[in-house]
N, CA, C and O atoms as CSV, one atom per row, in Angstrom:
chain,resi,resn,atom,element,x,y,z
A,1,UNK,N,N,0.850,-1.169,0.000
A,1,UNK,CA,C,0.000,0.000,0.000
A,1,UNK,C,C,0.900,1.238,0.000
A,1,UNK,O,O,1.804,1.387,0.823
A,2,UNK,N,N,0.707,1.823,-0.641
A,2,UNK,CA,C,1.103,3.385,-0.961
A,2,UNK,C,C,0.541,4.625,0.275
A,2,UNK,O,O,-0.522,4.597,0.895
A,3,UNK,N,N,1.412,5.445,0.345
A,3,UNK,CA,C,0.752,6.258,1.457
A,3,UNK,C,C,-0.126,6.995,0.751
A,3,UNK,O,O,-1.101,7.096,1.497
A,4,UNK,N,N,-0.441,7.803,-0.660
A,4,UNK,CA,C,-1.229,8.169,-1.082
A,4,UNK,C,C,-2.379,7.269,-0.756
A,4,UNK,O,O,-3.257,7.909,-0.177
A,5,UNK,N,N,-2.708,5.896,-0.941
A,5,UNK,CA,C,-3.811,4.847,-1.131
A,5,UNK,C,C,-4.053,4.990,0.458
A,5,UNK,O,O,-5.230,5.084,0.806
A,6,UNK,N,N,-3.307,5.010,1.208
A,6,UNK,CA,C,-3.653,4.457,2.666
A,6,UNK,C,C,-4.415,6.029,3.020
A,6,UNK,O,O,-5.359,5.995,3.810
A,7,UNK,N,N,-4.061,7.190,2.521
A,7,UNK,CA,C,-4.780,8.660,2.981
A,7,UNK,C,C,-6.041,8.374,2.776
A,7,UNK,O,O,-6.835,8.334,3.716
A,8,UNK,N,N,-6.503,8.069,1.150
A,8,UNK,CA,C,-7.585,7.523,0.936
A,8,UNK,C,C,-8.502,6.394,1.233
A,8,UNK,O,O,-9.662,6.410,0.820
A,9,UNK,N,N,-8.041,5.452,1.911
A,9,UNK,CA,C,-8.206,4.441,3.046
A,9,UNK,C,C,-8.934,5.305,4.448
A,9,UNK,O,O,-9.945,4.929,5.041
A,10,UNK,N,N,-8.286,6.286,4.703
A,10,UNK,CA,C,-8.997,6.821,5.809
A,10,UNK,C,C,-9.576,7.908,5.610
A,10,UNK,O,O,-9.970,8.663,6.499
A,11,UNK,N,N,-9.667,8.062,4.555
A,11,UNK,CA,C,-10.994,9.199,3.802
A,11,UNK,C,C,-11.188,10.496,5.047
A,11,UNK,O,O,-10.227,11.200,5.359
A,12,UNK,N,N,-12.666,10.683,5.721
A,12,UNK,CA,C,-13.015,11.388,6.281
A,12,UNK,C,C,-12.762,11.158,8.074
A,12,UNK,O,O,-13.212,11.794,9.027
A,13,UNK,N,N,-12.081,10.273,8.023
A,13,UNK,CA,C,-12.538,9.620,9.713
A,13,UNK,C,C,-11.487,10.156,10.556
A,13,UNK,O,O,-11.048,9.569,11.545
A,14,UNK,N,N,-11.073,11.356,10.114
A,14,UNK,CA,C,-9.695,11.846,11.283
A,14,UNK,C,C,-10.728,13.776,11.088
A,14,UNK,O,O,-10.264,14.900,11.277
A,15,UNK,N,N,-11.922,13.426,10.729
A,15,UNK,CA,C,-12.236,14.818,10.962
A,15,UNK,C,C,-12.770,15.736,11.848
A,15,UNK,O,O,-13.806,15.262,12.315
A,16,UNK,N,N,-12.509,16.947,12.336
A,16,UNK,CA,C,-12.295,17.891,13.160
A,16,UNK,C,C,-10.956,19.021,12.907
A,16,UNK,O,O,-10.319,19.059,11.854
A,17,UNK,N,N,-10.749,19.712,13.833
A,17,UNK,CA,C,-9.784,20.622,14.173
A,17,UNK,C,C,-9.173,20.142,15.447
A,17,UNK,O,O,-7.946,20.195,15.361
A,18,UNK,N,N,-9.568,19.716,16.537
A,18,UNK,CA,C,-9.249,19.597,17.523
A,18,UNK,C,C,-8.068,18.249,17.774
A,18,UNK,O,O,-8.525,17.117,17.614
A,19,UNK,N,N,-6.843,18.359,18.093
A,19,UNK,CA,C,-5.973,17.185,18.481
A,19,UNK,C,C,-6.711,15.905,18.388
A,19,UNK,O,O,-7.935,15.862,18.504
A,20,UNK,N,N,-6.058,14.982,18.203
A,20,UNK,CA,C,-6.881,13.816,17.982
A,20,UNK,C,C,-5.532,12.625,18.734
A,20,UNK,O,O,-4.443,13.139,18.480
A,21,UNK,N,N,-5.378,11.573,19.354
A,21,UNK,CA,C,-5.183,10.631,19.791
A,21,UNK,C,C,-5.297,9.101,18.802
A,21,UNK,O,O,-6.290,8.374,18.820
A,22,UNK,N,N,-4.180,8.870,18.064
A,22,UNK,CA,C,-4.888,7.422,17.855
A,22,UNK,C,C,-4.107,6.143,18.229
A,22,UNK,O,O,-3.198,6.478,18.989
A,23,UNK,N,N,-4.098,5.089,18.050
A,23,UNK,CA,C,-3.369,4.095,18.620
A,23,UNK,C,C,-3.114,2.984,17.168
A,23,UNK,O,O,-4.004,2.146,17.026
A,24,UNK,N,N,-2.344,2.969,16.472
A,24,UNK,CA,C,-1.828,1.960,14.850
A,24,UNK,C,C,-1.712,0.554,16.172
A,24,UNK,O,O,-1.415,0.535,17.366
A,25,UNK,N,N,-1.940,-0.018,15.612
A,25,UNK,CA,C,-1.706,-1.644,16.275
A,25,UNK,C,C,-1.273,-2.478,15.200
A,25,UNK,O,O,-2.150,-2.817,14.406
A,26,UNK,N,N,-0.047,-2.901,14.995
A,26,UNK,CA,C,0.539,-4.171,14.069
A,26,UNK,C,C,0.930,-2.957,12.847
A,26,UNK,O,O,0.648,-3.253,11.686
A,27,UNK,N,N,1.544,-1.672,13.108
A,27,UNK,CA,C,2.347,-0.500,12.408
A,27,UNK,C,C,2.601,-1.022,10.916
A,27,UNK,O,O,2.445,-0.639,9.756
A,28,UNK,N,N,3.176,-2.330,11.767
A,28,UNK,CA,C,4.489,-2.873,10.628
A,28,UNK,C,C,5.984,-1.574,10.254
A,28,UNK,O,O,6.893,-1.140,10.961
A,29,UNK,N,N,5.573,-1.335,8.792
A,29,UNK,CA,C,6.128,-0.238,8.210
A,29,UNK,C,C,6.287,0.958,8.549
A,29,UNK,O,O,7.318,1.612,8.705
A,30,UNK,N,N,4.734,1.342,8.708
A,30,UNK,CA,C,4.674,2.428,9.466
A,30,UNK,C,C,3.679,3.559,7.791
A,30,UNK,O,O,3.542,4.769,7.607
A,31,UNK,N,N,3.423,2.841,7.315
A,31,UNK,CA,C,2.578,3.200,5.559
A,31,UNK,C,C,1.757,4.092,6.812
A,31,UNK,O,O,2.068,5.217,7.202
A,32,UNK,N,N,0.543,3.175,7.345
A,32,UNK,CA,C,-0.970,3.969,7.744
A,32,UNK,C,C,-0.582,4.981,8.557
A,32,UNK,O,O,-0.944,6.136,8.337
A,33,UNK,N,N,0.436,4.547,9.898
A,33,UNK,CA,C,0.945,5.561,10.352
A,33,UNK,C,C,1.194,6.725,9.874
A,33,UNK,O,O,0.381,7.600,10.171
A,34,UNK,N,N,2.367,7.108,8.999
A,34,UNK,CA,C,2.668,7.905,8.235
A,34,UNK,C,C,1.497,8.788,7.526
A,34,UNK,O,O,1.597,10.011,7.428
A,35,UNK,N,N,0.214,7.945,6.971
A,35,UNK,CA,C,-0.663,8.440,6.561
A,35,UNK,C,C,-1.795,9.257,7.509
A,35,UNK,O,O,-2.636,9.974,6.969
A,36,UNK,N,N,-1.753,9.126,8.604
A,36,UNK,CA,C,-2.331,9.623,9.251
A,36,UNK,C,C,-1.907,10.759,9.762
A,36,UNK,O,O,-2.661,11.700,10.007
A,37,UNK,N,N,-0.522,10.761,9.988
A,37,UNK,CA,C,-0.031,11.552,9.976
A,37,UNK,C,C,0.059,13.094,9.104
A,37,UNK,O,O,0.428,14.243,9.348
A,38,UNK,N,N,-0.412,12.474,8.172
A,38,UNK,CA,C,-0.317,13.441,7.320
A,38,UNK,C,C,-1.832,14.378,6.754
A,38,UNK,O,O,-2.007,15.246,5.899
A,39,UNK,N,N,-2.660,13.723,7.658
A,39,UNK,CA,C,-4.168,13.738,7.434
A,39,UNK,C,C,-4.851,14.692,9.133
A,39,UNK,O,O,-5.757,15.523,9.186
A,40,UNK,N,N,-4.181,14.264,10.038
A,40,UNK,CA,C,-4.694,14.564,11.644
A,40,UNK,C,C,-4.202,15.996,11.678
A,40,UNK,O,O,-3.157,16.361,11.140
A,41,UNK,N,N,-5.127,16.874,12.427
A,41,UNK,CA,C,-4.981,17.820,12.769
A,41,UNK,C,C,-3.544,18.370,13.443
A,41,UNK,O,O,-2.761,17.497,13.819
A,42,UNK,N,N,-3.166,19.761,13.612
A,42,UNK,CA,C,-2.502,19.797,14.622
A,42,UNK,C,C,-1.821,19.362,15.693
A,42,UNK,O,O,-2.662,19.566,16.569
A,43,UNK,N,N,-0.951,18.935,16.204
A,43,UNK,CA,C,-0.776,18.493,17.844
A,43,UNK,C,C,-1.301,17.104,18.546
A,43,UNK,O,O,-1.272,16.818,19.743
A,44,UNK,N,N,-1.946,16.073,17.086
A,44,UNK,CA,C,-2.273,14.884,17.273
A,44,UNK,C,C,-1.569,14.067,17.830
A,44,UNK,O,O,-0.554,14.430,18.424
A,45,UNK,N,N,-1.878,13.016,17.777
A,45,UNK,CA,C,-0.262,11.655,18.254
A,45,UNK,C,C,-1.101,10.864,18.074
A,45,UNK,O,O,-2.331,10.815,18.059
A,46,UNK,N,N,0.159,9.901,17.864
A,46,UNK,CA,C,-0.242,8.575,16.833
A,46,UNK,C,C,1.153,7.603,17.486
A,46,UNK,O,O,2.329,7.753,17.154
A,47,UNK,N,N,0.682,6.732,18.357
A,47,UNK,CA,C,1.479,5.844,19.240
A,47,UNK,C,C,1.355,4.258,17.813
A,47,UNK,O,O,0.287,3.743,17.480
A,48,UNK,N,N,2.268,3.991,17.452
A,48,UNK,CA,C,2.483,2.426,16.513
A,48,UNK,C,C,3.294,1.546,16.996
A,48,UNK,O,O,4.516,1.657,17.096
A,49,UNK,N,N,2.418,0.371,17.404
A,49,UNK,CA,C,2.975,-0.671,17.959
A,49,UNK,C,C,3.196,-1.691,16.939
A,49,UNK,O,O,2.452,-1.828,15.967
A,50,UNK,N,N,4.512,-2.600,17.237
A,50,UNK,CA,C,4.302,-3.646,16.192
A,50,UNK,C,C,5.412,-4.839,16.787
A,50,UNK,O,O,6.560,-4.631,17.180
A,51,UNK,N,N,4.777,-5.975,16.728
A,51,UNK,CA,C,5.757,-7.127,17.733
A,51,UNK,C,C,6.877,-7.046,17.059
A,51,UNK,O,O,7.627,-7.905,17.523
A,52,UNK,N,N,7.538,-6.309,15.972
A,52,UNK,CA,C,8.789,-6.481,15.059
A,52,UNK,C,C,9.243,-5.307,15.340
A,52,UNK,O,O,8.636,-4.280,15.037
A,53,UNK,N,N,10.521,-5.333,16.038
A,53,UNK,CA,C,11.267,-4.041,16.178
A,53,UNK,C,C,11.872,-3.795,15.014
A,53,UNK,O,O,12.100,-4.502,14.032
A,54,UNK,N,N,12.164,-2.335,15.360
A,54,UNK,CA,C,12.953,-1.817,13.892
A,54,UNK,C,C,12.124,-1.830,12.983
A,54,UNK,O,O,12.656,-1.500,11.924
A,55,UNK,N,N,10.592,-2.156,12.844
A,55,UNK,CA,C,10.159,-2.193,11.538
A,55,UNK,C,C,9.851,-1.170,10.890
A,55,UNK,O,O,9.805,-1.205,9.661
A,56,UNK,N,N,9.477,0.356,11.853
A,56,UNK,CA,C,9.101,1.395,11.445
A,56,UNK,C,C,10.325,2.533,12.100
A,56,UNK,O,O,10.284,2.548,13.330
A,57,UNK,N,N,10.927,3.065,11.758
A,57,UNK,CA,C,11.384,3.667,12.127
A,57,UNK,C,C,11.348,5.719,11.883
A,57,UNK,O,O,11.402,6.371,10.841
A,58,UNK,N,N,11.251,6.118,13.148
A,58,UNK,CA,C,10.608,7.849,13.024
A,58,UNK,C,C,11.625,8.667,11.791
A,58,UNK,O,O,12.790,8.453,11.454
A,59,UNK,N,N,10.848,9.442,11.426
A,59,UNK,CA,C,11.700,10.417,10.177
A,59,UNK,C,C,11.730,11.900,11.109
A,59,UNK,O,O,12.246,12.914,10.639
């Protein structure tokens, strides 16, 4: 999955203005992560867990 495809994957469901909280479970890569990232308001956080270390690593 492409991070373009994965933005569109989460279409409308990060909407508001207000900080938002979410929790990625099984990250992996870190694709949806990233995508959400790029979609969530302001001052959000986005905690990605994944039983494989090293798999995602922060930019």
């Amino acid at each position: 999955m492409t991070n373009q495809e994965a933005i569109e994957l989460i279409g409308g469901g990060t909407n508001g203005e207000q900080e938002q909280y979410w929790l990625d479970l099984g990250c992996g890569t870190g694709t949806f992560t990233e995508a959400l990232a790029t979609v969530l308001p302001a001052h959000s956080n986005i905690t990605g867990v994944d039983k494989t270390t090293n798999s995602f690593r922060r930019k």
